[in-house]
C-alpha positions as CSV (number, residue, x, y, z in Angstrom):
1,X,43.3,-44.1,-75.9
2,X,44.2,-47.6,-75.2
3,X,41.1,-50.2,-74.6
4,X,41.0,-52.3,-71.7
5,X,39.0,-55.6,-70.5
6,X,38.1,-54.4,-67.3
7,X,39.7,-57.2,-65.7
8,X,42.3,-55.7,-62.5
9,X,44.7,-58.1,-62.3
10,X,46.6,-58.8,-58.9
11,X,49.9,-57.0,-58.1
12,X,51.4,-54.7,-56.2
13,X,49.7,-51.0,-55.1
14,X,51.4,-49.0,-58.3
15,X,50.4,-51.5,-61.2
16,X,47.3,-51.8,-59.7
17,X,46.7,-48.2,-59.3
18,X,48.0,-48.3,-62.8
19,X,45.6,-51.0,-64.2
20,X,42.7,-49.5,-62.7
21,X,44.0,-45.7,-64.1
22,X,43.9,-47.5,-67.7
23,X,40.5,-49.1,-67.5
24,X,38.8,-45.9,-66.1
25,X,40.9,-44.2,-69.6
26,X,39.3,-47.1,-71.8
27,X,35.8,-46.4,-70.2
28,X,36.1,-42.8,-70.2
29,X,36.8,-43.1,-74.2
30,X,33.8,-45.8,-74.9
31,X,36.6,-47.9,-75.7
32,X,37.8,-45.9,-78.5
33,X,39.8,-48.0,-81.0
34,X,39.8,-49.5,-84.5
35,X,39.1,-53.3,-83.6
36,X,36.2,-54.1,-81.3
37,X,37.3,-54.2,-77.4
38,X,38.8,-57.4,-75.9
39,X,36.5,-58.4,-73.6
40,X,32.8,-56.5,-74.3
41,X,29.6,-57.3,-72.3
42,X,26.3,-56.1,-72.8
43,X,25.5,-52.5,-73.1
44,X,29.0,-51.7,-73.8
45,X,29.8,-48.8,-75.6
46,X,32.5,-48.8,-78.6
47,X,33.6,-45.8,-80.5
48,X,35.3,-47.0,-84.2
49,X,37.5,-45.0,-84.7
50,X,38.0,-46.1,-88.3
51,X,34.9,-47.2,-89.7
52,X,34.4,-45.6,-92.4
53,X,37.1,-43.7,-92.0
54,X,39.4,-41.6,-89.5
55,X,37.4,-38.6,-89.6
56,X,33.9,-40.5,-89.5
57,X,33.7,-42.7,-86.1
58,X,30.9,-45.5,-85.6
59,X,29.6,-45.6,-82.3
60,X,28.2,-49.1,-81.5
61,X,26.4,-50.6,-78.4
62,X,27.0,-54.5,-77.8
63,X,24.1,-56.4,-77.0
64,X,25.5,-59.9,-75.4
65,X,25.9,-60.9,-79.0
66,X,26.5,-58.2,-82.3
67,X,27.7,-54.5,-81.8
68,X,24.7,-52.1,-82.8
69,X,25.7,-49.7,-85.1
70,X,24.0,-46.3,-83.1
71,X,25.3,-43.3,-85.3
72,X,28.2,-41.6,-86.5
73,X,30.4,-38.7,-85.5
74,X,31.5,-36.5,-88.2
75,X,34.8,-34.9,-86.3
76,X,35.7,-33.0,-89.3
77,X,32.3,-31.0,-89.3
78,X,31.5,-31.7,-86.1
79,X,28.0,-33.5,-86.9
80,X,26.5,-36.5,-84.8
81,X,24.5,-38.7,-87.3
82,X,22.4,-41.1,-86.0
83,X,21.4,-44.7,-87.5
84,X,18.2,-45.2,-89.0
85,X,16.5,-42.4,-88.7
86,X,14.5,-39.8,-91.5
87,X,15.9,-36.2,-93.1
88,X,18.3,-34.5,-90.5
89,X,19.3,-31.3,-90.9
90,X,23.0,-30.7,-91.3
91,X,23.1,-27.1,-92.0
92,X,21.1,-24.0,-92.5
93,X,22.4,-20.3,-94.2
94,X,20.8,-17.8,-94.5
95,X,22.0,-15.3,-97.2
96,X,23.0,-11.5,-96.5
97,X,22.1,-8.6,-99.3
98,X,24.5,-9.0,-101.1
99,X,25.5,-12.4,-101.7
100,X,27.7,-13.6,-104.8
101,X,27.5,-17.2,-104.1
102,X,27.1,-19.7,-101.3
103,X,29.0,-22.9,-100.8
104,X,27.7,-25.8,-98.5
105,X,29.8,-28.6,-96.8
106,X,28.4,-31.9,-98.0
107,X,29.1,-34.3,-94.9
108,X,29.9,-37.8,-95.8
109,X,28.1,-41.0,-94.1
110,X,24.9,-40.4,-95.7
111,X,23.0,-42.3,-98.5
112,X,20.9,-39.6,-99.6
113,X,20.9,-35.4,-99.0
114,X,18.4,-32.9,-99.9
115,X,19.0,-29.5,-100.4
116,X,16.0,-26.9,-100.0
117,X,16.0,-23.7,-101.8
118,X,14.0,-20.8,-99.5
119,X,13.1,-17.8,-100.7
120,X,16.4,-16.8,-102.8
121,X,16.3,-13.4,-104.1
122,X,17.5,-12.1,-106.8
123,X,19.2,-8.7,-107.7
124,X,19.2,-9.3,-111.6
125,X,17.1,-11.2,-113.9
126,X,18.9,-14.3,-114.6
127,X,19.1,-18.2,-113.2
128,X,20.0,-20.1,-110.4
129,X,23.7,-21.9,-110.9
130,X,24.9,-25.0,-109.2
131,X,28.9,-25.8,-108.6
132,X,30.1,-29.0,-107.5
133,X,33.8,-29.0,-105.6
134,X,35.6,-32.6,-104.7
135,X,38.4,-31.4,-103.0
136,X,37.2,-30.0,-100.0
137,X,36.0,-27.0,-101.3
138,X,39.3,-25.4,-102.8
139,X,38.2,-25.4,-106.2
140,X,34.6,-25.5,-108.7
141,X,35.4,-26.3,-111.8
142,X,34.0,-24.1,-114.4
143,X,34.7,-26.2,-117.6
144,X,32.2,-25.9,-120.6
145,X,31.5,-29.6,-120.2
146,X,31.8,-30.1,-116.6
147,X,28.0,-30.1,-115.8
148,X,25.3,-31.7,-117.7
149,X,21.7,-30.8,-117.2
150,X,18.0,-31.5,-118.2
151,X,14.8,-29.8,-118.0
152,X,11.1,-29.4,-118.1
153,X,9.4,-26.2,-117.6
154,X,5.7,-25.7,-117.5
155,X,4.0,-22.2,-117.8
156,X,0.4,-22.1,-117.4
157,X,0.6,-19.3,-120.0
158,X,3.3,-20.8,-122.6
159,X,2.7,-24.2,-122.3
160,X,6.1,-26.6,-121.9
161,X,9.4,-26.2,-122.5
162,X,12.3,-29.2,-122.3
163,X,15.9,-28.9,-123.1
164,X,19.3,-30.2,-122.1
165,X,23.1,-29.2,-122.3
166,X,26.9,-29.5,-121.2
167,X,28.0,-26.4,-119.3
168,X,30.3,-24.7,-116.6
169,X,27.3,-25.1,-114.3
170,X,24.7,-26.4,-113.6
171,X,20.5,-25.2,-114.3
172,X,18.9,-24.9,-111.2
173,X,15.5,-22.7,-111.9
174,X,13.8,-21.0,-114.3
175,X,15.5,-17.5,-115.5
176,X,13.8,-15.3,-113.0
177,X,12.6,-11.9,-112.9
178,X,15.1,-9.5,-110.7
179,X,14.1,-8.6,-107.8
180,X,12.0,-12.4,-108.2
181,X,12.3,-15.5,-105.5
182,X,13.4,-18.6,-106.1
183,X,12.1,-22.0,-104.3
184,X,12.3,-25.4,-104.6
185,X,14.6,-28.6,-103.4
186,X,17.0,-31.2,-105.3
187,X,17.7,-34.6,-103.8
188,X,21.1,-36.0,-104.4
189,X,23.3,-38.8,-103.9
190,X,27.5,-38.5,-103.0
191,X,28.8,-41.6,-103.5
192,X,30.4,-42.1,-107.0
193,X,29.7,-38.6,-108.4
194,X,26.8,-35.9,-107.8
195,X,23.8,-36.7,-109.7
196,X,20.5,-34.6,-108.7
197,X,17.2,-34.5,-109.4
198,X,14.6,-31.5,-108.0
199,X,12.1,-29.2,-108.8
200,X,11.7,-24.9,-108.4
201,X,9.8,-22.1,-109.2
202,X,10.0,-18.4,-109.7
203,X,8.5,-15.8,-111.8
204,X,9.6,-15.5,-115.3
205,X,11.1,-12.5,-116.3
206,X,9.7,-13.1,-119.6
207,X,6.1,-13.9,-119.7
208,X,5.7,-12.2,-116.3
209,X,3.8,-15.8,-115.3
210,X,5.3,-18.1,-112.3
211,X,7.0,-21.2,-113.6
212,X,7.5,-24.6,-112.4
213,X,10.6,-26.8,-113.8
214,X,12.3,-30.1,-113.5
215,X,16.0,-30.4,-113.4
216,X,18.2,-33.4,-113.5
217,X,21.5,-32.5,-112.8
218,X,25.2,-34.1,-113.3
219,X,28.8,-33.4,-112.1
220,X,30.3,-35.2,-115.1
221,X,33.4,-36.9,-112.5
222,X,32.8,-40.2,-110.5
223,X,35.0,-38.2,-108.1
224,X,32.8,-37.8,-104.1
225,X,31.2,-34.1,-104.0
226,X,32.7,-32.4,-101.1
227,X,31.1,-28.9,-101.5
228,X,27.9,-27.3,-103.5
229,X,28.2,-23.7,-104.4
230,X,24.9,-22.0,-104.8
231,X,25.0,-19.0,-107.4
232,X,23.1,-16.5,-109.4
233,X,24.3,-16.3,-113.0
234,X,24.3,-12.3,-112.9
235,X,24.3,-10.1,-110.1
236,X,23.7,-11.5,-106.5
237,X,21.3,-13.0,-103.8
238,X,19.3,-10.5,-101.9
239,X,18.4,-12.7,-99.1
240,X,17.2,-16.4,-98.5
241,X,17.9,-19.6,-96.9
242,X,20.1,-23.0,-98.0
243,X,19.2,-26.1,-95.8
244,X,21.0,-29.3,-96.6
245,X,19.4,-32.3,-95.1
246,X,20.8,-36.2,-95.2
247,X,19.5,-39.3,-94.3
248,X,21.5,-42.8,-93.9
């Protein structure tokens, strides 16, 4: 939609009527454009529709001097992000019995997500996986040396146990008893590669005790995260809840 500086110039009754046609347009589209409008006064609103991208609009409010940056509006995922503001919740799924794996959209135009692990159930003793896809979720790559993880697990009854490695996934709990829960959250960045770092615990199908571990996690490609997939390493999920969270 065209912007407009709300200035009706004089002329005859049609290009007046068609002046004042394209300034109620501009209006009506909070002077929707890539550049910033030609004429702004205070409390004006401006959608940029190209900042940071064409999917991902600014909206800005002028103040007599500077344009205030008041959000975002994801129109690829449909999500209104606002500036400056704590954890907002961008999605929430809860899993159905049977589930073989979950993937999350990862909007962009946030500094920092968290993703919270509720409940997950298990239908086989085994671990919680983690997939990262950059191409819009079309493909998880599954490579031996596509993930690299860390971890510290501590066990009131066993003590500690650390250990790292390069995998097609990457470690998200302890291994878990079946028909065991799993709980915890990872925070992550998206800009230059997925990198987490996050705590859960479950009980152990082992020592029958609940454990608590650390994970640092890596997509080993600088490429942006677009997707997380969310999966057991045998069987399925028997129930819980995946809620991603972003701040700016």
């Amino acid at each position: 939609m065209p912007q407009h500086d709300l200035d009706i110039d004089n002329d005859d009754g049609a290009a007046v009527r068609a002046d004042i046609n394209a300034a109620l347009q501009a209006l009506g589209s909070s002077m929707k454009g890539p550049s910033d409008p030609p004429a702004p006064i205070a409390g004006m609103v401006w959608v940029d529709d190209d900042a940071p991208s064409s999917t991902v609009w600014t909206i800005r409010m002028y103040d007599g001097t500077d344009w205030i940056t008041l959000g975002t509006l994801d129109t690829t995922n449909n999500i209104y992000i606002p500036a400056n503001i704590g954890w907002q919740v961008l999605s929430s799924t809860t899993l159905p019995n049977p589930t073989a794996a979950a993937d999350i959209a990862i909007p962009a135009g946030f500094g920092r997500y968290r993703l919270e692990i509720d409940n997950l159930g298990l239908s086989a003793s085994t671990q919680v996986y983690g997939r990262v896809s950059t191409d819009g979720g079309a493909t998880f790559p599954t490579g031996s040396g596509d993930y690299s993880s860390a971890y510290v697990i501590n066990n009131g009854a066993s003590g500690i146990n650390s250990g790292a490695n390069n995998a097609a996934h990457m470690l998200l709990s302890t291994v878990a008893a079946a028909s065991a829960v799993v709980t915890g959250q990872f925070e992550f960045t998206a800009t230059g590669g997925f990198r987490a770092l996050g705590n859960s615990f479950a009980l152990n199908a082992a020592s029958s005790a609940y454990e608590v571990g650390t994970f640092s996690v890596v997509r080993n490609s600088v490429s942006t995260p677009t997707h997380l997939r969310i999966l057991p390493g045998t069987g399925t999920f028997t129930g819980g809840r995946l809620v991603l969270l972003g701040r700016t």
